[in-house]
N, C-alpha and C positions, 0 to 999 in steps of 0.2 A: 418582309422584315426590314432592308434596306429603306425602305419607302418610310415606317415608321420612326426607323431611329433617324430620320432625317426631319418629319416632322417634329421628333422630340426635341433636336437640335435647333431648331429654329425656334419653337417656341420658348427655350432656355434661354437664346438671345434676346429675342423679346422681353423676354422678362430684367435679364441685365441692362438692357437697353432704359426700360422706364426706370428701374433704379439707379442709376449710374448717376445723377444729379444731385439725389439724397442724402449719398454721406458728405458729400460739400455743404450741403445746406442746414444739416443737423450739425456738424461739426462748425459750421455759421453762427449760429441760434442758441447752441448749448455751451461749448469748450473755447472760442475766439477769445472772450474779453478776458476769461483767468486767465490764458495763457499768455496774452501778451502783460497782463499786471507781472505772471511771474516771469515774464522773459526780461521787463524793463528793471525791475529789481534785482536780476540777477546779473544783469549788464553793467549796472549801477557798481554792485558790489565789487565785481570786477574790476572794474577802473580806481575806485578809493584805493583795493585791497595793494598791499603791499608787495611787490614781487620777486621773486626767488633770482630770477636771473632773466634776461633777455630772452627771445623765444631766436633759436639760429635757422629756424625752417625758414628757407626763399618763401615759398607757398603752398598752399594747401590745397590738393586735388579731392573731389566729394564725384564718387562714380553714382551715375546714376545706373540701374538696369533697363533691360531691355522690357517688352511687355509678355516675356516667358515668366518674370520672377513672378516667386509667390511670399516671400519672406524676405527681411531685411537683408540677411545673408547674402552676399554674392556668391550663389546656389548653381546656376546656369554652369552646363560646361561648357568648360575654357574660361569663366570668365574668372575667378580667384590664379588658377594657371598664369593668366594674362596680369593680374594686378601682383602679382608675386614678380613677373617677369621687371616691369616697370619698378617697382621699387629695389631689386638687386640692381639694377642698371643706373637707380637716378638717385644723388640726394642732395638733403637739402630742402623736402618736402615731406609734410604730413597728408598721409591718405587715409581719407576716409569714405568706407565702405558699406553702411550699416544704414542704408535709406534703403525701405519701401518706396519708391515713390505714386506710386497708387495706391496710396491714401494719405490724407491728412494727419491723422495720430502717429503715423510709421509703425501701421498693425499688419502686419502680414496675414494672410490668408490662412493660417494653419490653427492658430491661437485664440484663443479672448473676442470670437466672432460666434454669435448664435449659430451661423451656419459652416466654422469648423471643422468641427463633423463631418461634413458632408464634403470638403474641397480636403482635407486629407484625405482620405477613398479618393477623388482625381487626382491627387501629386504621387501615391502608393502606384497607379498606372503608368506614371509619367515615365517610368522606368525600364520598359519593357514590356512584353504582349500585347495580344489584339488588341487592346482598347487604348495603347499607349498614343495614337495620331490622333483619336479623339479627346482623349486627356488635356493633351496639350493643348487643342483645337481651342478648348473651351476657356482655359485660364489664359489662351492667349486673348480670343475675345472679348474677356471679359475684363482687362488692363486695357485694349485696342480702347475699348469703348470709355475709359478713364482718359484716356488722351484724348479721346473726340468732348470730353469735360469738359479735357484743359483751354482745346480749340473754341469753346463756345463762348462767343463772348458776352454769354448773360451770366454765364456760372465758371466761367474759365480764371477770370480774376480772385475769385475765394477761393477756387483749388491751388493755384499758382500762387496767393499767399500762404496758405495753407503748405504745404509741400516747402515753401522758402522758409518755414518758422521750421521744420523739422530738421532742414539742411542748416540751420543756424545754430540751432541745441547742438547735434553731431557734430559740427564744428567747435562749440565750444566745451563738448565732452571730451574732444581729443587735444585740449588745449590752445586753441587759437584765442588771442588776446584781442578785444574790438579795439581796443586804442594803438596796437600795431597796425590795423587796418592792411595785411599781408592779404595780397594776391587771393582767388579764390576760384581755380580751375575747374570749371564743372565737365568732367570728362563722362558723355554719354553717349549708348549704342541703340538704334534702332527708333523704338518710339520715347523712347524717356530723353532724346532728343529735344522735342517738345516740351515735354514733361521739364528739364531743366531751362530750356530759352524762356518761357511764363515764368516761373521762380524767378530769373535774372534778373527783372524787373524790380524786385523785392528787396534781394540781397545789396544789388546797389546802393542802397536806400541806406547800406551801414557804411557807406564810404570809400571801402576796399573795392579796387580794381576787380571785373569778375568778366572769367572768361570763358567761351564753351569751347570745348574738343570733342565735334561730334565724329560718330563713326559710323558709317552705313545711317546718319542720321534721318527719322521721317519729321518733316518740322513744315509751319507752316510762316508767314511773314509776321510773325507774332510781336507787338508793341515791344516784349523786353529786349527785343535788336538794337531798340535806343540806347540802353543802358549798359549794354555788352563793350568792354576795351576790345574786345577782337573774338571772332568766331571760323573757326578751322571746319572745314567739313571735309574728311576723307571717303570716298568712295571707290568702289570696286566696280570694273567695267562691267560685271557678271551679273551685280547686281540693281535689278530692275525694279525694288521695291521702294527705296530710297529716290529713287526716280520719279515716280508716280507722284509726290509729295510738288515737285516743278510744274507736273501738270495739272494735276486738282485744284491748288490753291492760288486766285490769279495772283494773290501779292509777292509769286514768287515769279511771275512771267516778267518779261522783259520790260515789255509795254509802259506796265504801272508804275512807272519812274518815282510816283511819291509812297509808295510803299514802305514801312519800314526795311524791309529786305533789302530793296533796289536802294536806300537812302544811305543803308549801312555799306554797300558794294562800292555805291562813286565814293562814299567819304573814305575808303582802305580797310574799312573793317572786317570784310570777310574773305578767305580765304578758301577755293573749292578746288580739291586734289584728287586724280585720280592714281591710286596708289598702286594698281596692280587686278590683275584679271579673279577678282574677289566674288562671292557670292554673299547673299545675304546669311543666309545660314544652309548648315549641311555642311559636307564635307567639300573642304577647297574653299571658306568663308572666313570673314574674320577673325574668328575664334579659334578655327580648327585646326590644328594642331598633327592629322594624320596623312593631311595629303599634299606631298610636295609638286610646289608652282614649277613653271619651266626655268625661274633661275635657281632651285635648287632648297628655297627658303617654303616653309607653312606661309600657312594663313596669318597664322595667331604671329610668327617672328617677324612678318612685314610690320602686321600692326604695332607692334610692342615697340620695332627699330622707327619704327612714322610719330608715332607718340611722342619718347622720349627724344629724338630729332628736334620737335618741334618744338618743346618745351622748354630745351637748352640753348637751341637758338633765339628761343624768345624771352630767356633772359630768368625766368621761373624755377628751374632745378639746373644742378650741377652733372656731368657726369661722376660717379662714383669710381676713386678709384681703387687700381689694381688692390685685389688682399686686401680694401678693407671692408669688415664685415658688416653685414645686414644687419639691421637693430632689430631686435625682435616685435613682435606685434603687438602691444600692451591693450588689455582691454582697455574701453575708456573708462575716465572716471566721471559717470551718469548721476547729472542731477536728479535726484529724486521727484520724480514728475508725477501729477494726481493718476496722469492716464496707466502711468506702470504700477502707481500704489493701489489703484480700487482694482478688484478681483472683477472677474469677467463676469459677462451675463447668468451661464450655466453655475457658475461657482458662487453667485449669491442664490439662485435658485436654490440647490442646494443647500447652503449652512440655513436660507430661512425653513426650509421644510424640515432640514436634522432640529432645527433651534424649536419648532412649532413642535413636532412629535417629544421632543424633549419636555415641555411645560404641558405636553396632556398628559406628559405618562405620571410629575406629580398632583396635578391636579387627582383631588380625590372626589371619587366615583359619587 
């Protein structure tokens, strides 16, 4: 029994493996050139249009996830905990949270996908019983192999534009103005590490200052290092998967002095911190929030006090003070985009089969 669900598991990779390339390349071929007509039009409009009042946010933090998520949502636990924690502590910045970043469209796995269906039944596991280490096994996988996308450098540049057009809409759904060209923090954990350094590349490209805060980052010496004003990497001595990322990839060895990685290190750019006897995930990790370290602080209160530390020293948010209150979380105000106005695959299938039984039933006999 063991034996087969093991073959079954492999072969499931397999198959995310050969697809993994595709929706970069259909979102290439089919969605690229409207989007940016309507992204430079609505850029446009913004700078003529008239403004209400100065924007007062320092700068704008855009979380990426880790490769657990399945939905835009910052879903994962600890991690809304953790971005709740950051914004009672800091202000002065607008956070935005609302990226898939594996995929292009910012479609999440649950919705407006032929296959749906079938990855809500693994997210309903991901919660508990037997089948819950393989649940996650699988959607973790299956984002792993969207970073390994990102890393390719045949297909890695169309995902890593792709992924910056969706973090630029988000950005500009939550109000950021291109012509303040404010700051633009990409705080990420794990592999969407990656996933934001390839975007960085991109985002540059509008002016603003852009910077990454990774956490337990897996990343490789990826070109957008050039473009980055400064990259933070905090690590946890516990954790050996963030690690593995120095050994696999040579641009990150020592050696290769022209590397982007090594180029951005002599020139001051990057910073690499060990914050404390952290784990990748589980309990006594990042996020976690139930098991207290030997000085007395979680996982999740290191990370949150290393974050906003970092942030205020470096000039981007303010401390918040004493008594005054949190603003609350306004949803954004969402251009209206083709990809959230056309109905999904299933729900045109649909109205055309109601719409086809409808015009036999007056056709007469």
């Amino acid at each position: 029994m063991i034996g087969y669900a093991l073959l079954g598991g492999l072969m499931l990779l397999l198959f995310f493996a050969v697809l993994a390339p595709t929706e970069s390349m259909r979102w290439w071929a089919t969605q690229s050139r409207a989007e940016a007509e309507r992204r430079a039009e609505r850029v446009h409009d913004l700078i003529a249009a008239e403004r209400g009042g100065k924007d007062s946010r320092t700068s704008y933090i855009v979380y990426i996830s880790g490769v657990g998520a399945f939905e835009p949502e910052a879903s994962l636990a600890g991690e809304r905990p953790l971005l709740d924690a950051v914004r009672a502590r800091l202000s002065g910045i607008g956070l935005v949270s609302q990226i898939y970043p594996y995929s292009m469209t910012n479609q999440g796995l649950l919705e407006a996908r032929l296959s749906s269906w079938w990855w809500r039944i693994v997210q309903r596991h991901t919660d508990g019983g037997p089948m819950a280490p393989l649940a996650r096994i699988i959607i973790n996988a299956r984002n792993a192999l969207q970073v390994g996308v990102s890393l390719d450098r045949r297909y890695g540049p169309l995902y890593s534009l792709g992924i910056a057009n969706v973090i630029w809409d988000e950005l500009l759904d939550a109000g950021y103005h291109p012509a303040d060209k404010r700051p633009i923090v990409l705080l990420s954990w794990s592999g969407g590490a990656q996933i934001a350094l390839g975007a960085s590349w991109y985002l540059a490209a509008t002016g603003a200052p852009v910077h990454l805060l990774s956490v337990g980052g897996f990343m490789d010496a990826d070109p957008g290092l050039d473009k980055l004003t400064h990259l933070w990497h905090f690590k946890g001595s516990r954790d050996w998967v963030q690690g593995v990322a120095a050994v696999v990839f040579p641009g990150r060895w020592s050696v290769n002095r022209q590397s982007s990685w090594n180029r951005a290190v002599a020139e001051g750019r990057v910073t690499v911190r060990s914050i404390g006897p952290l784990k990748h995930l589980g309990r006594g990790s990042y996020l976690s929030n139930g098991t207290t370290l030997p000085d007395g602080r979680t996982g999740r209160e290191i990370t949150v006090q290393t974050i906003c530390t970092t942030l205020v020293e470096a000039g981007l948010a303010e401390w918040r003070r004493p008594g005054t209150p949190v603003p609350p979380v306004k949803p954004p105000a969402r251009e209206p985009h083709p990809r959230q106005q056309s109905p999904s695959p299933a729900r045109r299938t649909r109205e055309i089969r109601g719409r086809t039984r409808e015009i036999r039933g007056r056709t007469p006999s």
